[in-house]
DOKOL-581233 format. One record per residue: residue number from 1; residue in three letters; chain; x, y, z of N, C-alpha, C, CB in turn. Coordinates in Angstrom, 3 decimals. Each point is the difference from the previous one (the first is absolute). Glycine has a CB too. Layout:
// DOKOL-581233
<kelum><num>NUM</num><residu>ALA</residu><chaine>A</chaine><n_u>X</n_u><n_v>Y</n_v><n_w>Z</n_w><ca_u>X</ca_u><ca_v>Y</ca_v><ca_w>Z</ca_w><c_u>X</c_u><c_v>Y</c_v><c_w>Z</c_w><cb_u>X</cb_u><cb_v>Y</cb_v><cb_w>Z</cb_w></kelum>
...
// end
This chain:
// DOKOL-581233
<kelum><num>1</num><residu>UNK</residu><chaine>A</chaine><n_u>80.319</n_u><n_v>19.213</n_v><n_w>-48.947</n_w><ca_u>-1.309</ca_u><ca_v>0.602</ca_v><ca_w>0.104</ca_w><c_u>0.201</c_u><c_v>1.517</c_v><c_w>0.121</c_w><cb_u>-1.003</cb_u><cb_v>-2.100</cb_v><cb_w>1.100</cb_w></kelum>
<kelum><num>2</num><residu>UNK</residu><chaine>A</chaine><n_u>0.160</n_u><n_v>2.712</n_v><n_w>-1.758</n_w><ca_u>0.284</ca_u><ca_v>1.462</ca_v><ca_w>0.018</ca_w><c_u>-0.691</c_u><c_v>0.657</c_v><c_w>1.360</c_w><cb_u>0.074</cb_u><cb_v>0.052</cb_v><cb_w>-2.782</cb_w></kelum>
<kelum><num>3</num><residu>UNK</residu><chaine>A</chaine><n_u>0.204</n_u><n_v>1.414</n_v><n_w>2.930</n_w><ca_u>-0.452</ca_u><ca_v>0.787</ca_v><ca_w>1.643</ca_w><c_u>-1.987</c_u><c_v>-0.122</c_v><c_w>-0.413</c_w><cb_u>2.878</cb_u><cb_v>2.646</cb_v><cb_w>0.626</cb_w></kelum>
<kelum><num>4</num><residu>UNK</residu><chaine>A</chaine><n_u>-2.743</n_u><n_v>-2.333</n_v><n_w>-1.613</n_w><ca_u>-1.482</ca_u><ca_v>-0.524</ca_v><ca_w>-0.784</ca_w><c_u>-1.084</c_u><c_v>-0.978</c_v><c_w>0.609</c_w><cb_u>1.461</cb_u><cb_v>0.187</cb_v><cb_w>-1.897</cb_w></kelum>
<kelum><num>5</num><residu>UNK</residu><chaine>A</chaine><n_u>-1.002</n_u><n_v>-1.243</n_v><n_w>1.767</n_w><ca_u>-0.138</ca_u><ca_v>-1.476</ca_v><ca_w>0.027</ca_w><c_u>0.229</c_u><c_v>-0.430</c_v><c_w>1.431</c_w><cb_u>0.792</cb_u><cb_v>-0.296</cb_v><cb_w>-2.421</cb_w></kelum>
<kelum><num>6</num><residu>UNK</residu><chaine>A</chaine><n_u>-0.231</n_u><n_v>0.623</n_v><n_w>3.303</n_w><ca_u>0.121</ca_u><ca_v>-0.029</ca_v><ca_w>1.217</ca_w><c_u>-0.875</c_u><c_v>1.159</c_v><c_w>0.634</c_w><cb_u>2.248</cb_u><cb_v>-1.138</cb_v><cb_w>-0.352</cb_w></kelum>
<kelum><num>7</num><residu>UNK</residu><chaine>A</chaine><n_u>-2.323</n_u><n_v>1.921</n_v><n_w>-0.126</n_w><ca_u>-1.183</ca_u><ca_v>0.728</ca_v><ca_w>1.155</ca_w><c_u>-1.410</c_u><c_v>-0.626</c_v><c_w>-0.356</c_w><cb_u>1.230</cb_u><cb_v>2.572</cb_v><cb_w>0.174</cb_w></kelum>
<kelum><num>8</num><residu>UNK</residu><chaine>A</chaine><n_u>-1.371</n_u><n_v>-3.103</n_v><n_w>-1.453</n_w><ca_u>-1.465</ca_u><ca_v>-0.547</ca_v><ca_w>-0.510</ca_w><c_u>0.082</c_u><c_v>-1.187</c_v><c_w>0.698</c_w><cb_u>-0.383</cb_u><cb_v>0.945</cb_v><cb_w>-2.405</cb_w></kelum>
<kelum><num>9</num><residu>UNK</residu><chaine>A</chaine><n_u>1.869</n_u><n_v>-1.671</n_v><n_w>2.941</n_w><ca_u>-0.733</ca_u><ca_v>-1.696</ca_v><ca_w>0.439</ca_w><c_u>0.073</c_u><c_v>0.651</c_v><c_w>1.373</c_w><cb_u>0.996</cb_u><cb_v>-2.571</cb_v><cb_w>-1.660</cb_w></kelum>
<kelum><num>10</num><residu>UNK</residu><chaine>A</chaine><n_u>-0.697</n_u><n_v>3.515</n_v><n_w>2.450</n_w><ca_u>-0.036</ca_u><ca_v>0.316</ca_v><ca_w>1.606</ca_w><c_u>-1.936</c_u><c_v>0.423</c_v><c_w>0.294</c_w><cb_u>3.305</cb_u><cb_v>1.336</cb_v><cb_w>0.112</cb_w></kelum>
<kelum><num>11</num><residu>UNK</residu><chaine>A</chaine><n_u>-3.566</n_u><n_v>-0.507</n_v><n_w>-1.049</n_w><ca_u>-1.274</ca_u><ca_v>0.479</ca_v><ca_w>-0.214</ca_w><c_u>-0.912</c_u><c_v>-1.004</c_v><c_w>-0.185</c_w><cb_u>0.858</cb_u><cb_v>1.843</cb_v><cb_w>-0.835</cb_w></kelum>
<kelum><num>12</num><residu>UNK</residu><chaine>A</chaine><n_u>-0.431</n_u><n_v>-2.886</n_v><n_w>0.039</n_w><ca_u>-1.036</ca_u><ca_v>-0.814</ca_v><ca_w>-0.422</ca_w><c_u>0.060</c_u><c_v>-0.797</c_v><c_w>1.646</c_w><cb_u>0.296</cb_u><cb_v>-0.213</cb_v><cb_w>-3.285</cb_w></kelum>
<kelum><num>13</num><residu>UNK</residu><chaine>A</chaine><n_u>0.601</n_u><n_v>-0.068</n_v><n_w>3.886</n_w><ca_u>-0.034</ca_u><ca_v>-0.594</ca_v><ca_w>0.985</ca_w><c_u>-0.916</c_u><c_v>0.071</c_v><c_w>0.889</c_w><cb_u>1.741</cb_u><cb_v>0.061</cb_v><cb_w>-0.492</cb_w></kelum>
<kelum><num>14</num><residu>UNK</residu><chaine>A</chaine><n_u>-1.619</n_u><n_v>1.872</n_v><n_w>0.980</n_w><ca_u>-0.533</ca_u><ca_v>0.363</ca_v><ca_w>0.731</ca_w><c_u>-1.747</c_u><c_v>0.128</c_v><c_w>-0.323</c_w><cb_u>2.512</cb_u><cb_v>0.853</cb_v><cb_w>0.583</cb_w></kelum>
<kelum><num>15</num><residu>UNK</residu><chaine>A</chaine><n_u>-2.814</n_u><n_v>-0.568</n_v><n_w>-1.817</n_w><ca_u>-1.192</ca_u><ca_v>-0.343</ca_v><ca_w>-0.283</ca_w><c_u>-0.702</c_u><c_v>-1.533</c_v><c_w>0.182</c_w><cb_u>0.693</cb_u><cb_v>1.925</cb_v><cb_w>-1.366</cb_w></kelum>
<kelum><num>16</num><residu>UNK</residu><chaine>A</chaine><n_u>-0.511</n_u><n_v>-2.742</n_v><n_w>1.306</n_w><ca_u>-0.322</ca_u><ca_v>-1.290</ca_v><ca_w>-0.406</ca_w><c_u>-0.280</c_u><c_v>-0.790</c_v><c_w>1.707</c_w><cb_u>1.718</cb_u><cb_v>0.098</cb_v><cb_w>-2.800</cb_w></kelum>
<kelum><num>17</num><residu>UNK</residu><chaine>A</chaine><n_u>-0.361</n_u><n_v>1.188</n_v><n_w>3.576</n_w><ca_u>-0.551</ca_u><ca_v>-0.382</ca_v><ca_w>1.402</ca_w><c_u>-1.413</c_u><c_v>0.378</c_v><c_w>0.709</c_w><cb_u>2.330</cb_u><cb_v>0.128</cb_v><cb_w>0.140</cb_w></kelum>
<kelum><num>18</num><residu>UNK</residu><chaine>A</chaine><n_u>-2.174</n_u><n_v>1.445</n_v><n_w>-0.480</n_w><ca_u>-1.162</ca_u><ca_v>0.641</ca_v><ca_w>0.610</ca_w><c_u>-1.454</c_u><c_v>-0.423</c_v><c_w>-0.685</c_w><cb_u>1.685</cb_u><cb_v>1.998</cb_v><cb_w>0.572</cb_w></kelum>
<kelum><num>19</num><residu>UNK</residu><chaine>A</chaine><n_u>-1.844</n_u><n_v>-2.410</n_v><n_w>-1.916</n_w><ca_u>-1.041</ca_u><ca_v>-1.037</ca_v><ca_w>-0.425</ca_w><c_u>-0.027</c_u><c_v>-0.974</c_v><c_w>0.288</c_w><cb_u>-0.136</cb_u><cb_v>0.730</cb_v><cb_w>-1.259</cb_w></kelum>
<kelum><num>20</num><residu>UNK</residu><chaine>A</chaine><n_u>1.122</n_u><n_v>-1.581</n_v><n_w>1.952</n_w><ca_u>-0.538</ca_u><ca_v>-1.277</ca_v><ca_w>0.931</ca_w><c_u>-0.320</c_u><c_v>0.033</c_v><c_w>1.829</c_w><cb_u>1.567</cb_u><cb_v>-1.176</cb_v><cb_w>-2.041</cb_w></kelum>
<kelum><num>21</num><residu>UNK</residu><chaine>A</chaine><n_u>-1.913</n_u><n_v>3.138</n_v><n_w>1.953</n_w><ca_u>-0.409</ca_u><ca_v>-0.037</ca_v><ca_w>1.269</ca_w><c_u>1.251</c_u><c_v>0.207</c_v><c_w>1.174</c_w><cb_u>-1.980</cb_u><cb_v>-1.546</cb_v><cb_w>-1.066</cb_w></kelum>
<kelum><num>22</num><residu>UNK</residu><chaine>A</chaine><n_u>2.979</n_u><n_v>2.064</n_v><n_w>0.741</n_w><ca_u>1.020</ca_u><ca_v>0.304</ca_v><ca_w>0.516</ca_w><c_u>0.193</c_u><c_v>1.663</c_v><c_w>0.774</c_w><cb_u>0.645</cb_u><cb_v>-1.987</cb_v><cb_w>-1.855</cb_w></kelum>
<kelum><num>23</num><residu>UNK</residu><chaine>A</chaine><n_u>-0.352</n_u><n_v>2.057</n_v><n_w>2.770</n_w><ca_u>0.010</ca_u><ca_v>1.165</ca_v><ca_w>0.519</ca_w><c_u>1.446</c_u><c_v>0.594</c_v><c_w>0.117</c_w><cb_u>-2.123</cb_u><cb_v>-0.690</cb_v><cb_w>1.094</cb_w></kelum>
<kelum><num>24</num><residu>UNK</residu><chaine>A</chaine><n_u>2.713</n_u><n_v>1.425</n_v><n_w>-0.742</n_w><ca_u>1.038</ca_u><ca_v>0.554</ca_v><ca_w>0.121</ca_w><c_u>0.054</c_u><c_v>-0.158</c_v><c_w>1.624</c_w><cb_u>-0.029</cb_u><cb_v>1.537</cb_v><cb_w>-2.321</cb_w></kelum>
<kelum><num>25</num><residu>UNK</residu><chaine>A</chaine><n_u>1.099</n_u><n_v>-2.172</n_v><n_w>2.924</n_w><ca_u>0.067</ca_u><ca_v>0.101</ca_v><ca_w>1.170</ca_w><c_u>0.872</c_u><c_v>0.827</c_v><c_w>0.880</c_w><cb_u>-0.794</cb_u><cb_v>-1.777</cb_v><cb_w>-0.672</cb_w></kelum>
<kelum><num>26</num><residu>UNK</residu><chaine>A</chaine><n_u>2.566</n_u><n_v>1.431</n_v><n_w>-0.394</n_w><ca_u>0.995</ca_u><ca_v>1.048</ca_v><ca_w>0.730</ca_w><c_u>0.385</c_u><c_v>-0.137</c_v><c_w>-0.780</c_w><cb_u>0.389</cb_u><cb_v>0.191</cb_v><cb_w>1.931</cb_w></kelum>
<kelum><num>27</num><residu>UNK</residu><chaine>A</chaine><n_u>0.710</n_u><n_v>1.361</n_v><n_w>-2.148</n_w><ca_u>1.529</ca_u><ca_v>0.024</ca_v><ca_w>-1.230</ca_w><c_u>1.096</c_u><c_v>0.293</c_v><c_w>1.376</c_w><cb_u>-1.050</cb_u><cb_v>1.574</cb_v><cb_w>-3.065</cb_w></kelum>
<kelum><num>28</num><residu>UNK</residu><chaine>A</chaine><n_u>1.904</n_u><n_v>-2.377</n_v><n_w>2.110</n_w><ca_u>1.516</ca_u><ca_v>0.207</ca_v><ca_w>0.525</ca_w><c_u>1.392</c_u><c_v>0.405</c_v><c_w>-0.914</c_w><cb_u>-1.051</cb_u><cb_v>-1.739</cb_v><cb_w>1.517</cb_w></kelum>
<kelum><num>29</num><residu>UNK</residu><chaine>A</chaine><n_u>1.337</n_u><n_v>2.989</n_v><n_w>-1.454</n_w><ca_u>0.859</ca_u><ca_v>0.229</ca_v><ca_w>-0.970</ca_w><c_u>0.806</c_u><c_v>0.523</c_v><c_w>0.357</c_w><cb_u>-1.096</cb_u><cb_v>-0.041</cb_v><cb_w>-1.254</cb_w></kelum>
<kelum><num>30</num><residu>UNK</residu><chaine>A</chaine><n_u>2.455</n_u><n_v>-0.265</n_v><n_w>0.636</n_w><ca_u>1.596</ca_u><ca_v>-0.300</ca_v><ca_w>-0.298</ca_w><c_u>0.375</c_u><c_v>0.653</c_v><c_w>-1.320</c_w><cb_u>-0.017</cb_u><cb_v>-2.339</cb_v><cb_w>1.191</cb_w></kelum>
<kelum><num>31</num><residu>UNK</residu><chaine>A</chaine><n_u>1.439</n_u><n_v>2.433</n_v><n_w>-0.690</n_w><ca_u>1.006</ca_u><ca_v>0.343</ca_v><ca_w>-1.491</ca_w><c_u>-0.754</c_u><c_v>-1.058</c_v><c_w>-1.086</c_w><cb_u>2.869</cb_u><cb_v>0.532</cb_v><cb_w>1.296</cb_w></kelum>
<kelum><num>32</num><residu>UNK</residu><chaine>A</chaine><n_u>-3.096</n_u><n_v>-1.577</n_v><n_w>-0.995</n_w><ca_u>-0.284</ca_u><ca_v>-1.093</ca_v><ca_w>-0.982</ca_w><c_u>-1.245</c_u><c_v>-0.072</c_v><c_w>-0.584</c_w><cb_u>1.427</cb_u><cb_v>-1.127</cb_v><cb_w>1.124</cb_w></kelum>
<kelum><num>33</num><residu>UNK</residu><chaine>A</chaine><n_u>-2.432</n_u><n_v>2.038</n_v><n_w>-0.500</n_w><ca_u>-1.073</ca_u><ca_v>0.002</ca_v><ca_w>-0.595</ca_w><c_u>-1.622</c_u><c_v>-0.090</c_v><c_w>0.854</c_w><cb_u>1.920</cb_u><cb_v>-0.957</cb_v><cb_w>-1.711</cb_w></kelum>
<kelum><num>34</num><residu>UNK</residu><chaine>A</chaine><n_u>-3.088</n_u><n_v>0.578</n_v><n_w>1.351</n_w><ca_u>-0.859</ca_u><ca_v>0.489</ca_v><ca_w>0.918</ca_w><c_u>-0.194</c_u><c_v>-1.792</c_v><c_w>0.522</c_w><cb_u>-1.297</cb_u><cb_v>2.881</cb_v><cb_w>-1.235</cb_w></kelum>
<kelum><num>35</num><residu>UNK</residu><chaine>A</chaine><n_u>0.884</n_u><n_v>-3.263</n_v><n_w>2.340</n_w><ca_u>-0.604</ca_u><ca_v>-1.186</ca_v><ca_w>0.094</ca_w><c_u>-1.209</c_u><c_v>0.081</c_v><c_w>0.875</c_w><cb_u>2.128</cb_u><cb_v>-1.042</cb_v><cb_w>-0.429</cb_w></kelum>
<kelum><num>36</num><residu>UNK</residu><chaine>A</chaine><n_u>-3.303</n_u><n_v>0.981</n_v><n_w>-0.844</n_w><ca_u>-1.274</ca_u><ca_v>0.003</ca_v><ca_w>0.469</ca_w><c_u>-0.709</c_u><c_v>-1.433</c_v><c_w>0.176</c_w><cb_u>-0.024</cb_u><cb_v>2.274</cb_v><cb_w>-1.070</cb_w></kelum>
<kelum><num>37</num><residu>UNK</residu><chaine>A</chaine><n_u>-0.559</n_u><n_v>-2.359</n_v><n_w>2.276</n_w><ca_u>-0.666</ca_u><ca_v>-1.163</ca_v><ca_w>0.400</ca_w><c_u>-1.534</c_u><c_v>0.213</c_v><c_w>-0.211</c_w><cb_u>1.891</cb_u><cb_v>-0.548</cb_v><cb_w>1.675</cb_w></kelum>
<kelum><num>38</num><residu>UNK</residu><chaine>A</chaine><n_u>-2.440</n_u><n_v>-0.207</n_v><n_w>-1.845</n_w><ca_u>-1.273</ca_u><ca_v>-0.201</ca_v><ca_w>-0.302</ca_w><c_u>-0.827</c_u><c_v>-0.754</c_v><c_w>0.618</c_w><cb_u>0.756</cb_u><cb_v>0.442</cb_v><cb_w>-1.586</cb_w></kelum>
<kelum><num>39</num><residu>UNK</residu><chaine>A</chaine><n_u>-1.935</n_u><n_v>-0.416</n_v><n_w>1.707</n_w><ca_u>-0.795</ca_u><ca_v>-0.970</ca_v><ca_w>1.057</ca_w><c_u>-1.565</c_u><c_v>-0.440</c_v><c_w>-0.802</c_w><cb_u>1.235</cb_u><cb_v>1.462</cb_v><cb_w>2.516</cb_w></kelum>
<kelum><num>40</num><residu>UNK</residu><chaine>A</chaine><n_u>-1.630</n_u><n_v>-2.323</n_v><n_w>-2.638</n_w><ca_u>-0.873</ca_u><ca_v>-0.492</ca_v><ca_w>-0.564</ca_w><c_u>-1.578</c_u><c_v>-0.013</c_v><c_w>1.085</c_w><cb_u>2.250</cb_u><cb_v>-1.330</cb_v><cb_w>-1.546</cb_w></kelum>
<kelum><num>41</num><residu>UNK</residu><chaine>A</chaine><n_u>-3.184</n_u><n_v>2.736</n_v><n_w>1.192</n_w><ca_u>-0.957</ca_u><ca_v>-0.270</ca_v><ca_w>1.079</ca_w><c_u>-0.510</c_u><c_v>-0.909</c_v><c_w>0.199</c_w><cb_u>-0.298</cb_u><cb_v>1.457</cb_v><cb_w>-0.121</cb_w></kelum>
<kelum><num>42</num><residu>UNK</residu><chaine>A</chaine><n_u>0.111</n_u><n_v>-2.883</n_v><n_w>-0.667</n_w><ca_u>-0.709</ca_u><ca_v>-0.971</ca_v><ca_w>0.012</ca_w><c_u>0.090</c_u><c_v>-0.887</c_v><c_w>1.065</c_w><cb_u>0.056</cb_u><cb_v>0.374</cb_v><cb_w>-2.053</cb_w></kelum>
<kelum><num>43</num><residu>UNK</residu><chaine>A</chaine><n_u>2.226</n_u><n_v>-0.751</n_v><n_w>1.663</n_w><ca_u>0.348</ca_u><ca_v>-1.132</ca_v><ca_w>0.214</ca_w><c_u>1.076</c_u><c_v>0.204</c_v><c_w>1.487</c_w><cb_u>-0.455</cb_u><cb_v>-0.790</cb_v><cb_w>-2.920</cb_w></kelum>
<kelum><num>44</num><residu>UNK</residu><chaine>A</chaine><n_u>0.388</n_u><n_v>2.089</n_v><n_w>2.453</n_w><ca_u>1.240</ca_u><ca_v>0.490</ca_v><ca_w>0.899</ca_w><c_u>1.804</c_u><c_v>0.039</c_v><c_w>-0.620</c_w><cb_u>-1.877</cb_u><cb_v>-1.175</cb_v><cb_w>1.954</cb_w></kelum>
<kelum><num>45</num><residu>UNK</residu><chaine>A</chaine><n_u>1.772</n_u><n_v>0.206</n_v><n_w>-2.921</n_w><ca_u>1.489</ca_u><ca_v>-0.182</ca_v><ca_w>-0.378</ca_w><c_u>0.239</c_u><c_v>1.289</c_v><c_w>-0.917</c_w><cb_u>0.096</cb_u><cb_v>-2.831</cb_v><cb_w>0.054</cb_w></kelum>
<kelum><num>46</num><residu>UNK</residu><chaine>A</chaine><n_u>1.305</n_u><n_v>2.531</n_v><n_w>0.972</n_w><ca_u>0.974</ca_u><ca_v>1.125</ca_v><ca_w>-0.317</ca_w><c_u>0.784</c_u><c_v>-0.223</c_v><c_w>-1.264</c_w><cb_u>0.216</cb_u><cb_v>0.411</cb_v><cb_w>2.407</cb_w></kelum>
<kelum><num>47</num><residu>UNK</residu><chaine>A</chaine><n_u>0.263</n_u><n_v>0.470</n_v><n_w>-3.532</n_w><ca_u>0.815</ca_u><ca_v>0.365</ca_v><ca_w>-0.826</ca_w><c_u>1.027</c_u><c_v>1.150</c_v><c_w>0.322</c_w><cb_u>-1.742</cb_u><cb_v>-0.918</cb_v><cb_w>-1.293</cb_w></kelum>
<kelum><num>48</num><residu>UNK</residu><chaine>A</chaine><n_u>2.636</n_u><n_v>0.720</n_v><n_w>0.476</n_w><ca_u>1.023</ca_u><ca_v>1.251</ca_v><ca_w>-0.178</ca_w><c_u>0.496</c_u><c_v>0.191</c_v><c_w>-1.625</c_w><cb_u>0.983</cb_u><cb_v>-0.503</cb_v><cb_w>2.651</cb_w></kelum>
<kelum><num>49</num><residu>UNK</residu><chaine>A</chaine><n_u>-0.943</n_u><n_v>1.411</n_v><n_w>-2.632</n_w><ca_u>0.329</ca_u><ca_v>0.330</ca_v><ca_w>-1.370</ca_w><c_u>1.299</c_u><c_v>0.812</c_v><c_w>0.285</c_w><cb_u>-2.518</cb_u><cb_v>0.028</cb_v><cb_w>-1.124</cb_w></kelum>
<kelum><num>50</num><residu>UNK</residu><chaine>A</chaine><n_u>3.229</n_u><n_v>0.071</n_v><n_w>0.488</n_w><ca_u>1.975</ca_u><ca_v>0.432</ca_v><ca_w>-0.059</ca_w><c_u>-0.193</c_u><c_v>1.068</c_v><c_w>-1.265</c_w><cb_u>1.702</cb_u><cb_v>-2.862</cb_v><cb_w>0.638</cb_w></kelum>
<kelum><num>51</num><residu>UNK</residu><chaine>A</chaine><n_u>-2.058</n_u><n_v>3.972</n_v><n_w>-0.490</n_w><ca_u>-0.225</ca_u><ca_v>1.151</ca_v><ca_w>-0.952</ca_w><c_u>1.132</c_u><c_v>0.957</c_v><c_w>0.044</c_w><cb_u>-2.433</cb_u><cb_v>-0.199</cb_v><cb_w>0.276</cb_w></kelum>
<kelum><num>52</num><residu>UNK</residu><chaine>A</chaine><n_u>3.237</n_u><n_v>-0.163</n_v><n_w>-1.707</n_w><ca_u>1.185</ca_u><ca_v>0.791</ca_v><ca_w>-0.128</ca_w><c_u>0.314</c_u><c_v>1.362</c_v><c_w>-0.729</c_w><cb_u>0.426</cb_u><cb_v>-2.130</cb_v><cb_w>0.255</cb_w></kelum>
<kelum><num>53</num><residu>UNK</residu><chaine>A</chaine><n_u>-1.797</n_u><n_v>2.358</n_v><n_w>-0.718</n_w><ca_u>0.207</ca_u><ca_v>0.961</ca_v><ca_w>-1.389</ca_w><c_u>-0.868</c_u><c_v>1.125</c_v><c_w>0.787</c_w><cb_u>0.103</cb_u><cb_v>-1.796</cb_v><cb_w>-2.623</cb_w></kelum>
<kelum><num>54</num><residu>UNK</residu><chaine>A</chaine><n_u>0.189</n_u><n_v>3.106</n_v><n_w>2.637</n_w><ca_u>-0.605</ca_u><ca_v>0.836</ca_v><ca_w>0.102</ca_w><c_u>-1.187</c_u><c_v>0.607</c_v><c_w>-0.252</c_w><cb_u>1.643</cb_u><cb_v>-0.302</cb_v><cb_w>0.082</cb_w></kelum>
<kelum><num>55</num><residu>UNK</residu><chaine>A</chaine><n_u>-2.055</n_u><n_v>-0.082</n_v><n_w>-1.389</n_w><ca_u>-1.082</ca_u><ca_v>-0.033</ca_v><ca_w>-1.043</ca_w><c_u>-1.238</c_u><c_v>-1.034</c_v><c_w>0.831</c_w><cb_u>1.937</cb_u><cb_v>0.299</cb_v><cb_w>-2.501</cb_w></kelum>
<kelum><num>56</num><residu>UNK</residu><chaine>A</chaine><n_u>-1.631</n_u><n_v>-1.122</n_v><n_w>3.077</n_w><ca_u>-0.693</ca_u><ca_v>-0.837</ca_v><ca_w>0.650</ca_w><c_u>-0.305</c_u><c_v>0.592</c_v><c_w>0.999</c_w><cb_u>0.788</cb_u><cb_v>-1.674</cb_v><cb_w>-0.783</cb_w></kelum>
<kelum><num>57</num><residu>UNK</residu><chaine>A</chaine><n_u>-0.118</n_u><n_v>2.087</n_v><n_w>1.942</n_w><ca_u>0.205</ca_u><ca_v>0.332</ca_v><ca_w>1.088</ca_w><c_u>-0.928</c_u><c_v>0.821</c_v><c_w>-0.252</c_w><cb_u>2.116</cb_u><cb_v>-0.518</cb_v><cb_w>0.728</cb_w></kelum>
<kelum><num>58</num><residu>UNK</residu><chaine>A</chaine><n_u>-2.444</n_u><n_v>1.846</n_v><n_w>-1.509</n_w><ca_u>-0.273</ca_u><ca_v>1.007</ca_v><ca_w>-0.240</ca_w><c_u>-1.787</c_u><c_v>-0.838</c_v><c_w>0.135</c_w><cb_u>2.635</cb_u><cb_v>1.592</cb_v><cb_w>-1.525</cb_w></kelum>
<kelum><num>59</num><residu>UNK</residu><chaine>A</chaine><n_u>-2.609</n_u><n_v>-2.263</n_v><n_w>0.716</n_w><ca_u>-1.198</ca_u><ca_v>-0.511</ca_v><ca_w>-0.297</ca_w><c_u>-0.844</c_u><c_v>-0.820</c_v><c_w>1.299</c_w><cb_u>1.149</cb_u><cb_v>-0.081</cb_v><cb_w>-2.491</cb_w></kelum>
<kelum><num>60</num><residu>UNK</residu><chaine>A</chaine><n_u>-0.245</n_u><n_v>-0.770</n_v><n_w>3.352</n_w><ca_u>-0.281</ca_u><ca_v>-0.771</ca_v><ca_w>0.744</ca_w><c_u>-0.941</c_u><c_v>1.661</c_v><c_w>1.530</c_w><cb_u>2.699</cb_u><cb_v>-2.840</cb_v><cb_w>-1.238</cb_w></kelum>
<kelum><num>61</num><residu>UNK</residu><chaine>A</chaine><n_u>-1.845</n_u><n_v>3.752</n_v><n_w>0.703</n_w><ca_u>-0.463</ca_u><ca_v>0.734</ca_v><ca_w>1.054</ca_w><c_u>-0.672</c_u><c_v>0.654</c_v><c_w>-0.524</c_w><cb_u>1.397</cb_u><cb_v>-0.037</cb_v><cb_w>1.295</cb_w></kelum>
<kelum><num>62</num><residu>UNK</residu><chaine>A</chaine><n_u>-2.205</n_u><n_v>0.392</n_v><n_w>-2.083</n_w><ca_u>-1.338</ca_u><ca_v>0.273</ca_v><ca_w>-0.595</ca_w><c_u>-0.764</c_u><c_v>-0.741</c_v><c_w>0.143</c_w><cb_u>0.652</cb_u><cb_v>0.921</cb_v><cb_w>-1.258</cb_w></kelum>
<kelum><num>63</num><residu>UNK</residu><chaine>A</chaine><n_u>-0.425</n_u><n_v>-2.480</n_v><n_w>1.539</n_w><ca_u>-1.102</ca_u><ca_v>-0.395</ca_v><ca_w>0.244</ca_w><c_u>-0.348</c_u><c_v>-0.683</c_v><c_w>1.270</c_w><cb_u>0.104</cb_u><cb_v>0.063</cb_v><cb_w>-2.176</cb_w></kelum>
<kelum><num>64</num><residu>UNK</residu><chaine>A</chaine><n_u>0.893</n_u><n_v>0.012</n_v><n_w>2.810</n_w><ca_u>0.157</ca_u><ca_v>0.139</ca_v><ca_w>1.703</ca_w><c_u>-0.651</c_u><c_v>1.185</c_v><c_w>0.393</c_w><cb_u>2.236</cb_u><cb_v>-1.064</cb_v><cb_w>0.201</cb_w></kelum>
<kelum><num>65</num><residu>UNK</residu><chaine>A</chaine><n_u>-2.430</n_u><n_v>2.242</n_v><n_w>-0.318</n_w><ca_u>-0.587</ca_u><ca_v>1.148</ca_v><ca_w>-0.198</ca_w><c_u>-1.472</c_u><c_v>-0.063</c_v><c_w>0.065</c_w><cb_u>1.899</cb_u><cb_v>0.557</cb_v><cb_w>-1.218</cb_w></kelum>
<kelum><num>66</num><residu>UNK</residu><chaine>A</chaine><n_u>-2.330</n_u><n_v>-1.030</n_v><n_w>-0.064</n_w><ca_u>-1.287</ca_u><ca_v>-0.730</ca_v><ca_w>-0.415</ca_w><c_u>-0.819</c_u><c_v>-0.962</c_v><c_w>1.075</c_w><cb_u>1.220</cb_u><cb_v>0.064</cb_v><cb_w>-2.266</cb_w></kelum>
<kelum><num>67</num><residu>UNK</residu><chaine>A</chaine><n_u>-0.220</n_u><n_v>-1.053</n_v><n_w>2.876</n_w><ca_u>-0.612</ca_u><ca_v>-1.052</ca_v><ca_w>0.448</ca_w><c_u>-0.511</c_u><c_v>1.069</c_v><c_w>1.911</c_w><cb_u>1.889</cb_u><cb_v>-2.792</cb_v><cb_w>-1.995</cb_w></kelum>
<kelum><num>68</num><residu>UNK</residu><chaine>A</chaine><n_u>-0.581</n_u><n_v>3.720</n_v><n_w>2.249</n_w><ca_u>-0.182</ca_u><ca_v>0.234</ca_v><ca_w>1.471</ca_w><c_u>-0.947</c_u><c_v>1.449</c_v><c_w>-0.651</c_w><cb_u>2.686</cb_u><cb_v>-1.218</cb_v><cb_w>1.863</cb_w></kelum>
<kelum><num>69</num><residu>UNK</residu><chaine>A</chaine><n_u>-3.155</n_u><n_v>1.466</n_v><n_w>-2.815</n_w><ca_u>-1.411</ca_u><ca_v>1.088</ca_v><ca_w>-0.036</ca_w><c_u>-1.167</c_u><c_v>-0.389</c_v><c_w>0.070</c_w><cb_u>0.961</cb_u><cb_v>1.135</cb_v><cb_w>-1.187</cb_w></kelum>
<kelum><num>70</num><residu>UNK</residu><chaine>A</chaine><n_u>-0.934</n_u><n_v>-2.873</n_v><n_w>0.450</n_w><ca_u>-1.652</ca_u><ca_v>-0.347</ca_v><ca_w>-0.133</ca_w><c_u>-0.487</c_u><c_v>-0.695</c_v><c_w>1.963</c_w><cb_u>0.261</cb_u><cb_v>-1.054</cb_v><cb_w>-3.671</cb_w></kelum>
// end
C-alpha cells in the first residue's frame, strides 16, 4: 500500500467515526505513533484508533481543534 493509501484509509477512519457521533476523548502518543481514543456521545463506547502517518496526525488535529471550538 502506498504513504497515499494509508493516510486515505487512517482519514477515512477517522471520518466515518466522528459521523457516527464519535467524539475525541484522549490522544496518546509515542515513537510509534498517535493513539486516539474516541467516545461515542450516544452509547458511551469507547474506540481507539492506532494513527501512524503524520499526514493523519496532522489532520486528526485539525479536527480535534474543530471539535474543542464548537
Amino acid at each position: 500500500m502506498s504513504e497515499y493509501e494509508f493516510v486515505a484509509k487512517e482519514i477515512l477512519q477517522i471520518d466515518e467515526l466522528l459521523a457516527d457521533n464519535y467524539i475525541f476523548k484522549s490522544v496518546y502518543e509515542n515513537l510509534e505513533g498517535a493513539f486516539v481514543t474516541f467516545i461515542n456521545e450516544d452509547t458511551n463506547e469507547e474506540r481507539i484508533l492506532h494513527i501512524k502517518m503524520a499526514d493523519t496526525r496532522k489532520y486528526f488535529s485539525s479536527k480535534l481543534l474543530e471539535q474543542l471550538s464548537s
